[in-house]
FIMARVEX-212419 format. One record per residue (C-alpha): residue number from 0; x, y, z. Coordinates in pm, whole numbers, padded with zeros to 5 digits. Example, Ala and Ser with C-alpha at 12.3 -4.5 7.8 and 13.67 -1.06 7.14 Angstrom:
2
[rec 0; [01230; -00450; 00780]]
[rec 1; [01367; -00106; 00714]]
! end
This chain:
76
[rec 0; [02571; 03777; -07552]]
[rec 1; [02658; 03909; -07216]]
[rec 2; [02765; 03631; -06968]]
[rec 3; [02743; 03863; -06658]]
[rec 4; [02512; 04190; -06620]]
[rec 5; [02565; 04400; -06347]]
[rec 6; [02331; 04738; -06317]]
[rec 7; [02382; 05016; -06012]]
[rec 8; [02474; 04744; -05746]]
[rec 9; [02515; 04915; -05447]]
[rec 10; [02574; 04729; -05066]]
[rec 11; [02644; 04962; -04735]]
[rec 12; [02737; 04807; -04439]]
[rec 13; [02617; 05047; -04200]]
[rec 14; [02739; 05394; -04259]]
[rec 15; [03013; 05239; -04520]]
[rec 16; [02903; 05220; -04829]]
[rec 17; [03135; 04927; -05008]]
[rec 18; [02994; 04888; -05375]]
[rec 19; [02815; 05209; -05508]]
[rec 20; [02608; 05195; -05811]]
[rec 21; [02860; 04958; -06002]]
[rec 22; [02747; 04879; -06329]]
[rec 23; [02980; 04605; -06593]]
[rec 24; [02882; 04384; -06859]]
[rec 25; [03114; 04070; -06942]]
[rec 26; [03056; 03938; -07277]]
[rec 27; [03103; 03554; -07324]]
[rec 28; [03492; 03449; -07373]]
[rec 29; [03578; 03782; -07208]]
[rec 30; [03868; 03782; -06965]]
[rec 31; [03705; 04027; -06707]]
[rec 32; [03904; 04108; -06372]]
[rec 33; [03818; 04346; -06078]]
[rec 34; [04106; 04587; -05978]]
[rec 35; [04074; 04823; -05678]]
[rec 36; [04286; 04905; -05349]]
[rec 37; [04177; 04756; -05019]]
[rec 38; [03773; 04808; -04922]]
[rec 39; [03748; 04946; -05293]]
[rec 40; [03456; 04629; -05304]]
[rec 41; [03578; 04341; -05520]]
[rec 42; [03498; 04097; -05251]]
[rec 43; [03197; 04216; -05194]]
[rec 44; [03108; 04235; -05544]]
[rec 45; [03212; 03901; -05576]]
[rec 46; [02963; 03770; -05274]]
[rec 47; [02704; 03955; -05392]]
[rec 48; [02709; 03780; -05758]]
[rec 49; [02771; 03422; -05600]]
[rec 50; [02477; 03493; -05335]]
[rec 51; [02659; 03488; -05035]]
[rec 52; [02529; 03789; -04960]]
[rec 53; [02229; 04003; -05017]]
[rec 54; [02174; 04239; -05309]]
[rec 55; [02028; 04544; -05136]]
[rec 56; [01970; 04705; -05494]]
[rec 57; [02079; 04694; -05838]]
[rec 58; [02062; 04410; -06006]]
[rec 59; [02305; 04110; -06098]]
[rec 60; [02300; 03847; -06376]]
[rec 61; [02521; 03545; -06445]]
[rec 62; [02370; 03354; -06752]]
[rec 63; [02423; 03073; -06655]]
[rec 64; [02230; 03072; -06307]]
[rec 65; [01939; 03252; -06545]]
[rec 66; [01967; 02966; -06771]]
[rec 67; [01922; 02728; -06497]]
[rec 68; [01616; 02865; -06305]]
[rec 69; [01477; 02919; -06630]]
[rec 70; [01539; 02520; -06789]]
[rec 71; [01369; 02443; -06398]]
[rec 72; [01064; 02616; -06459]]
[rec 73; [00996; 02469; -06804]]
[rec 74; [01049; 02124; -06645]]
[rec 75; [00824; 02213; -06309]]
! end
């Protein structure tokens, strides 16, 4: 079971794109780590999984947030 799913995430700020079609599974007890120089993306890869900032496309996953929303609408 993946823990995270990532699929062609992509964010531009302006005419800089940051994160281009990024695409990573992390499988549960995986040790997973993002490696890059500076403005390679991490952080922004990292914002854009904990919602700080828009998703323009792609899509992201963290099970456990699925898990949630999903337990919230059985209960609604």
């Amino acid at each position: 079971m993946n823990m995270i799913e990532v699929k062609n995430l992509t964010k531009r700020f302006g005419e800089v794109t940051a994160v281009d079609g990024l695409t990573f599974q992390v499988a549960k007890g995986e040790v997973f780590g993002l490696l890059g120089p500076n403005g390679a993306g991490k952080t922004t890869t990292i914002r854009m999984l904990c919602c700080l900032i828009p998703k323009p496309s792609g899509d992201a996953q963290i099970w456990t947030v699925v898990r949630l929303i999903t337990e919230a609408r059985i209960y609604a």
